[in-house]
C-alpha positions in Angstrom: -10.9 -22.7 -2.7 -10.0 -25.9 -2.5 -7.0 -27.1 -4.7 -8.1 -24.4 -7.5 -5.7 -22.3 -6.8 -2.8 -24.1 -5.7 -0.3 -22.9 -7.5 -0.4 -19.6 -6.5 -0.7 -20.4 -3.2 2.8 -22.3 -3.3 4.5 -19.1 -5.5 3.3 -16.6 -3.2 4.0 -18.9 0.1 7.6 -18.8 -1.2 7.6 -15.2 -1.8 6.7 -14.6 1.4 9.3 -17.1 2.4 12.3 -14.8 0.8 11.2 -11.7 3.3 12.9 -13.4 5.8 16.1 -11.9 5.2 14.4 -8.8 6.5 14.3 -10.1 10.3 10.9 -9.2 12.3 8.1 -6.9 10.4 5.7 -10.0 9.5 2.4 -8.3 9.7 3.9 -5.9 7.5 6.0 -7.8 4.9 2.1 -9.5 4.5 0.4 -6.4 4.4 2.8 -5.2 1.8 2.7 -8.4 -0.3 -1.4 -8.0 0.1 -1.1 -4.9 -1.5 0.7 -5.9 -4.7 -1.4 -8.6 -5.0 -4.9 -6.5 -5.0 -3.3 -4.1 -7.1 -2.9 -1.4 -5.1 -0.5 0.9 -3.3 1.1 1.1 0.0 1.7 4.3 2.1 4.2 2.8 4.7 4.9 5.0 7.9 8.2 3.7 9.8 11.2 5.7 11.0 14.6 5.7 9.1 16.6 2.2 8.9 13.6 -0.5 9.4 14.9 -2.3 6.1 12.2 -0.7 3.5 14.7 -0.3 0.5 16.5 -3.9 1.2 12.6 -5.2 1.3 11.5 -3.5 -2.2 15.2 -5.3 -3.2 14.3 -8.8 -1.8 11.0 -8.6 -4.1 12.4 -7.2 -7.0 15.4 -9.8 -6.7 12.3 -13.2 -5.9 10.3 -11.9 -9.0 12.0 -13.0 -11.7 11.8 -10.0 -14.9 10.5 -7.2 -12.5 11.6 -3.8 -12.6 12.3 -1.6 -8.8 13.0 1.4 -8.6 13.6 3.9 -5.5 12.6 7.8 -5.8 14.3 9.8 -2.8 11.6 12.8 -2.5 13.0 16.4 -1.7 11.4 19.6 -2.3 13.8 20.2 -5.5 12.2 16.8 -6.8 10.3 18.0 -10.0 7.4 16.1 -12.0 10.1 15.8 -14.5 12.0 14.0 -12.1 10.0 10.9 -11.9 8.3 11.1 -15.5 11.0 12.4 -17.9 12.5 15.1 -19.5 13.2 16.2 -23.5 16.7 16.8 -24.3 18.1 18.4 -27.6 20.7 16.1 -29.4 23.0 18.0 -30.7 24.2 14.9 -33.0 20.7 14.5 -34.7 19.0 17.8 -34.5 16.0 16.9 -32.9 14.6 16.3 -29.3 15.0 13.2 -27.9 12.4 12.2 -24.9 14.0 10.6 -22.0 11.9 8.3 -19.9 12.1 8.9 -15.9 12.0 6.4 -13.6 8.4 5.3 -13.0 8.5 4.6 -16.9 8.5 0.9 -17.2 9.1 -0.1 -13.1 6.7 -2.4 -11.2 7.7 -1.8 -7.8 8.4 2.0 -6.8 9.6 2.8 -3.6 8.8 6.8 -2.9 11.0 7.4 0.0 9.6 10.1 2.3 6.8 11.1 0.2 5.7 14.0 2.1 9.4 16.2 1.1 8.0 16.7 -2.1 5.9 19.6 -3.9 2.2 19.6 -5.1 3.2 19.3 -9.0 5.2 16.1 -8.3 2.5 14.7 -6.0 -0.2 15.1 -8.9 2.3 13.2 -11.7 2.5 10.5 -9.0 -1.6 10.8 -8.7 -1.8 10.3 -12.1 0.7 7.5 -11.9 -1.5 5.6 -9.4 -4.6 5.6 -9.9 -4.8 5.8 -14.2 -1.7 3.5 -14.5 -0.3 6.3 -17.1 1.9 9.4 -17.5 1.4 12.4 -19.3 4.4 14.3 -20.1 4.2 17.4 -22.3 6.0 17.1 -25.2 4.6 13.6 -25.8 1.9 12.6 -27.9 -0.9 10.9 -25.3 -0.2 9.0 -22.3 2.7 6.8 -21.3 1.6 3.7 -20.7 2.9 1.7 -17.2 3.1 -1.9 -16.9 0.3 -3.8 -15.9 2.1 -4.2 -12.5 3.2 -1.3 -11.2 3.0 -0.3 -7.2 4.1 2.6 -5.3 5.3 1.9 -1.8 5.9 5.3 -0.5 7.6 5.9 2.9 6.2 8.6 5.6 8.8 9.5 8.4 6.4 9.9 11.4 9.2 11.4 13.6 9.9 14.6 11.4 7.8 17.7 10.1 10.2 20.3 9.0 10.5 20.4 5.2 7.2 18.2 5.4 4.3 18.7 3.3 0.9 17.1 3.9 0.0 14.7 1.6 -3.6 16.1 -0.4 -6.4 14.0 0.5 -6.9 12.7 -3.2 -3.2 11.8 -3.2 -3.6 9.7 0.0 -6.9 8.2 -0.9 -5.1 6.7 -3.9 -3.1 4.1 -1.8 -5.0 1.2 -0.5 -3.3 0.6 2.4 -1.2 2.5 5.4 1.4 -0.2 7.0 2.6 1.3 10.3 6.0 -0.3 10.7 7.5 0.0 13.8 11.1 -1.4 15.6 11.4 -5.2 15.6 11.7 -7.3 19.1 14.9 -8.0 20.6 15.3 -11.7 19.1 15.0 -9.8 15.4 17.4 -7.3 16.1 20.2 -10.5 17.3 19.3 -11.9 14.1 20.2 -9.5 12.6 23.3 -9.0 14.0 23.8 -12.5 13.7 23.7 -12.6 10.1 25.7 -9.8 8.8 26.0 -11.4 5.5 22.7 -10.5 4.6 22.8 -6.8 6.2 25.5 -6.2 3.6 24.1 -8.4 0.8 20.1 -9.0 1.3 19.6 -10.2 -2.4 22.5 -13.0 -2.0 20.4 -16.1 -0.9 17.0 -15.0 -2.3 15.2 -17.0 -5.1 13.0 -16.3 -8.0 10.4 -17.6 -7.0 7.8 -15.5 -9.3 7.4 -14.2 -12.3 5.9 -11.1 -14.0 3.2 -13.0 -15.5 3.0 -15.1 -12.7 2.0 -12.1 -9.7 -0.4 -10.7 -12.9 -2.2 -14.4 -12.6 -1.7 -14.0 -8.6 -3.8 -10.5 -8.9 -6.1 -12.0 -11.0 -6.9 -15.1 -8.6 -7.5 -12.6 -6.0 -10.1 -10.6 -7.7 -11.8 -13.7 -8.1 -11.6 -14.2 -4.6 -13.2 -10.9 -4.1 -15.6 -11.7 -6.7 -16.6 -14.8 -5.4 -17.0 -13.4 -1.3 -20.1 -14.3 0.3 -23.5 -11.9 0.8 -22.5 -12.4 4.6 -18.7 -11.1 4.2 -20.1 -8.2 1.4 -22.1 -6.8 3.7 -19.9 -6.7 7.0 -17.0 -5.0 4.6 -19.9 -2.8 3.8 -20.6 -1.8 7.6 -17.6 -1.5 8.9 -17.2 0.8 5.9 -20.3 2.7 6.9 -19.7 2.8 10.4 -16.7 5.0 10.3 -18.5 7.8 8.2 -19.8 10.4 10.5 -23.4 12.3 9.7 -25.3 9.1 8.4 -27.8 7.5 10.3 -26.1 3.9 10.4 -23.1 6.2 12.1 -25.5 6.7 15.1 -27.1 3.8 15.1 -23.4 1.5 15.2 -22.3 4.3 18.1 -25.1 5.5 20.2 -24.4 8.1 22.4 -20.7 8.0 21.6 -21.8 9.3 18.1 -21.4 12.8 18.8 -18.0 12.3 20.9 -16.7 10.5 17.7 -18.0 13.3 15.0 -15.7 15.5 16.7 -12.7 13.8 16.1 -13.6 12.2 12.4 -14.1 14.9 10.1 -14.6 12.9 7.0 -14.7 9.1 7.0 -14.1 6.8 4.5 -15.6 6.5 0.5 -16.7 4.0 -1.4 -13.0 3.5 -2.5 -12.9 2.5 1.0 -14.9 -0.2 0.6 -13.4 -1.5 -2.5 -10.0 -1.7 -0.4 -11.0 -3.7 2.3 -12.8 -6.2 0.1 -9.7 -6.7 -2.2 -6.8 -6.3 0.6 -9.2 -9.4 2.8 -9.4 -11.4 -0.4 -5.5 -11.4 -0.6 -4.8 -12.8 2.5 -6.8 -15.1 2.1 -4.7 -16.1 -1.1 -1.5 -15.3 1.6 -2.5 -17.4 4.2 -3.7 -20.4 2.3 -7.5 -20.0 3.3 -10.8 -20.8 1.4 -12.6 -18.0 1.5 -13.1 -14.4 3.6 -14.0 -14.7 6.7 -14.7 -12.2 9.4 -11.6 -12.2 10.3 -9.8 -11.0 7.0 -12.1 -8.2 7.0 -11.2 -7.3 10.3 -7.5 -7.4 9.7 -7.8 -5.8 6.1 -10.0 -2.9 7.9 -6.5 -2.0 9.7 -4.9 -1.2 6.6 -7.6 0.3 4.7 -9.0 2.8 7.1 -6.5 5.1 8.0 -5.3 6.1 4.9 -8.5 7.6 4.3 -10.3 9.6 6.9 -9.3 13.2 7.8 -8.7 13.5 11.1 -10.4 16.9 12.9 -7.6 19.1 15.1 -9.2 17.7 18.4 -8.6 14.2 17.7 -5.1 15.3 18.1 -5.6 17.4 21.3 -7.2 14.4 22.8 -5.2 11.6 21.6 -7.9 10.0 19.3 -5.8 8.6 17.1 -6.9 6.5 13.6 -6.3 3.2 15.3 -8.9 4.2 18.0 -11.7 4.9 15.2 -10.4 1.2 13.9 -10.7 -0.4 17.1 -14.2 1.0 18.0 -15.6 0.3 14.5 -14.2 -3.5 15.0 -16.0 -3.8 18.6 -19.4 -2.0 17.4 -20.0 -3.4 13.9 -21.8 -6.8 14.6 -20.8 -9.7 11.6 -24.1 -10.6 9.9 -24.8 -14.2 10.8 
C-alpha cells in the first residue's frame, strides 16, 4: 500500500482513537468501524449497558456532517415508524409526507432488533440491502445517503417478546460483533472518569468527514479489488468449507463431516464470501497494513460467518455453537501457499 493511502490511514487511525471514551470493547469498536468502512451492517449481540448508544454518539459526534439516529424496537414499532407517515394539514388542505427516521441518517442504531414485527423487519430489509425506502403514498423510492449503516442490537440474555430475525433479514448484515463485559481495569476506568460516563461526546474530535469515510469506503474496495489470487482463494475456502453437502465440505472435514452436517443446517452464500473479502480488506486499511493477509481473513471470517448459517436444533442440545463451526473451519482450511 505503501504511502498511497495515507491519508485515510491517519483519519481513520484517529477515529479509532476517539472510541476510547468507551473503556474496553477494542475488537469490537474495530469490528464495528470495519463494518462502516466496507459498507455494510452490523448485528451486535451484547447485554444491556455495554455503551452501544454512547459508541454510535462518539462516531456521529468524530464525523463531522453525519447524521445518527437510535430506533428502540418493540412489537408496537410499525414500518411507518422508521420510514414515515402522511399527515392531513388542516392549514393547506393537502397531505403532507413526513419523513421517519432512517430518512436522511448515516448511522442507525436498531436497539433490540428482534422486539419487532415482520412488516417492520422487511422496511428495514429494504433499507439495507437497496439503500432505499418505499413508502406508499410516495411516488418511487426514497433515496438514503450514500452512507448509511444499521448497527442493530440483539439482547442474548432475553427471549420473551422476542422474534427471530428471518434468515434474509439476518443475511443482510455483514458482520455479528459479540460484545461482551469489559475486564476489571476498564470497568475502574470507567469509574475513574465519570466525566465522560455523563458526557461521552465532550472531548471527542471531528476527525472525519462525510465525504471523507465515502473516500475511506472507496480505498477499501480497492483494497479488496486489488487482493492477491492466494488471499481470493483462501476467503473462497473457508467460505466453502462451512457449507455442508458439497464435496469440498468432506474433503476440508473427513470423517467429522457427517458429525458437523448435523449441527449446520445451511452454511454460508456467496454473500458470504463477499463479506469476508471486504470486512479483511478494512482492517487492513484499520491497522495500517499493505495488503490481506491470512490473517485478516481469519479474523474477518469471525465476523462474517455467524451471521449467516442456520443452526440445526441439535447444535443447541449439544453445545455446538457458531464459534465452534468458525474455529474448526480456521484449523482445517489450509492457506494456499
Amino acid at each position: 500500500m505503501g504511502t498511497m493511502y495515507a491519508v485515510q490511514r491517519d483519519q481513520v487511525s484517529r477515529l479509532l482513537q476517539q472510541t476510547g471514551v468507551v473503556k474496553g470493547q477494542e475488537q469490537g469498536k474495530e469490528a464495528i468501524l470495519a463494518t462502516i468502512l466496507a459498507r455494510g451492517h452490523g448485528y451486535l449481540l451484547a447485554p444491556p449497558g455495554l455503551a452501544k448508544t454512547t459508541l454510535v454518539k462518539v462516531l456521529q459526534r468524530a464525523i463531522k456532517g453525519s447524521v445518527s439516529r437510535r430506533l428502540q424496537m418493540t412489537a408496537d414499532v410499525r414500518p411507518r415508524d422508521i420510514i414515515g407517515h402522511r399527515e392531513f394539514d388542516l392549514s393547506t388542505q393537502q397531505y403532507v409526507f413526513h419523513p421517519g427516521p432512517l430518512v436522511g441518517a448515516n448511522i442507525v442504531l436498531v436497539d433490540e432488533i428482534s422486539r419487532a414485527l415482520g412488516l417492520t423487519h422487511a422496511a428495514l430489509l429494504e433499507a439495507m440491502q437497496e439503500g432505499t425506502i418505499t413508502h406508499v403514498d410516495q411516488l418511487g423510492a426514497i433515496d438514503l445517503p450514500p452512507f448509511f449503516t444499521v448497527l442493530a442490537t440483539g439482547n442474548p440474555l432475553e427471549n420473551e417478546g422476542v422474534n427471530p430475525l428471518p434468515e434474509a433479514l439476518k443475511d443482510r448484515f455483514m458482520t455479528q460483533i459479540t460484545m461482551g463485559y469489559g475486564s476489571r481495569e476498564d470497568e475502574l476506568a470507567m469509574l475513574s472518569d465519570l466525566d465522560a460516563v455523563f458526557n461521552p461526546t465532550m472531548g471527542v474530535l471531528e476527525v472525519m468527514s462525510v465525504d471523507d469515510v465515502l473516500v475511506a469506503q472507496q480505498v477499501v474496495l480497492n483494497i479488496a479489488k486489488n487482493v492477491s489470487a492466494q488471499a481470493m482463494g483462501y476467503v473462497v475456502d473457508v467460505n466453502r468449507a462451512a457449507r455442508p453437502g458439497t464435496e469440498f465440505f468432506k474433503m476440508v472435514h473427513g470423517d467429522d463431516a457427517k458429525r458437523i452436517s448435523d449441527y449446520v443446517a445451511v452454511g454460508p452464500s456467496p454473500r458470504g464470501e463477499i463479506a469476508t473479502l471486504l470486512i479483511a480488506a478494512a482492517l487492513v486499511l484499520i491497522r495500517g497494513d499493505e495488503y490481506i493477509e491470512p490473517h485478516h481473513i481469519k479474523d474477518a471470517f469471525r465476523y462474517t460467518l455467524p451471521v449467516r448459517v442456520i443452526m440445526r436444533p441439535e447444535a443447541a442440545i449439544d453445545d455446538f455453537t457458531t464459534s465452534d463451526l468458525v474455529n474448526i473451519t480456521l484449523d482445517r482450511v489450509k492457506v494456499i501457499a
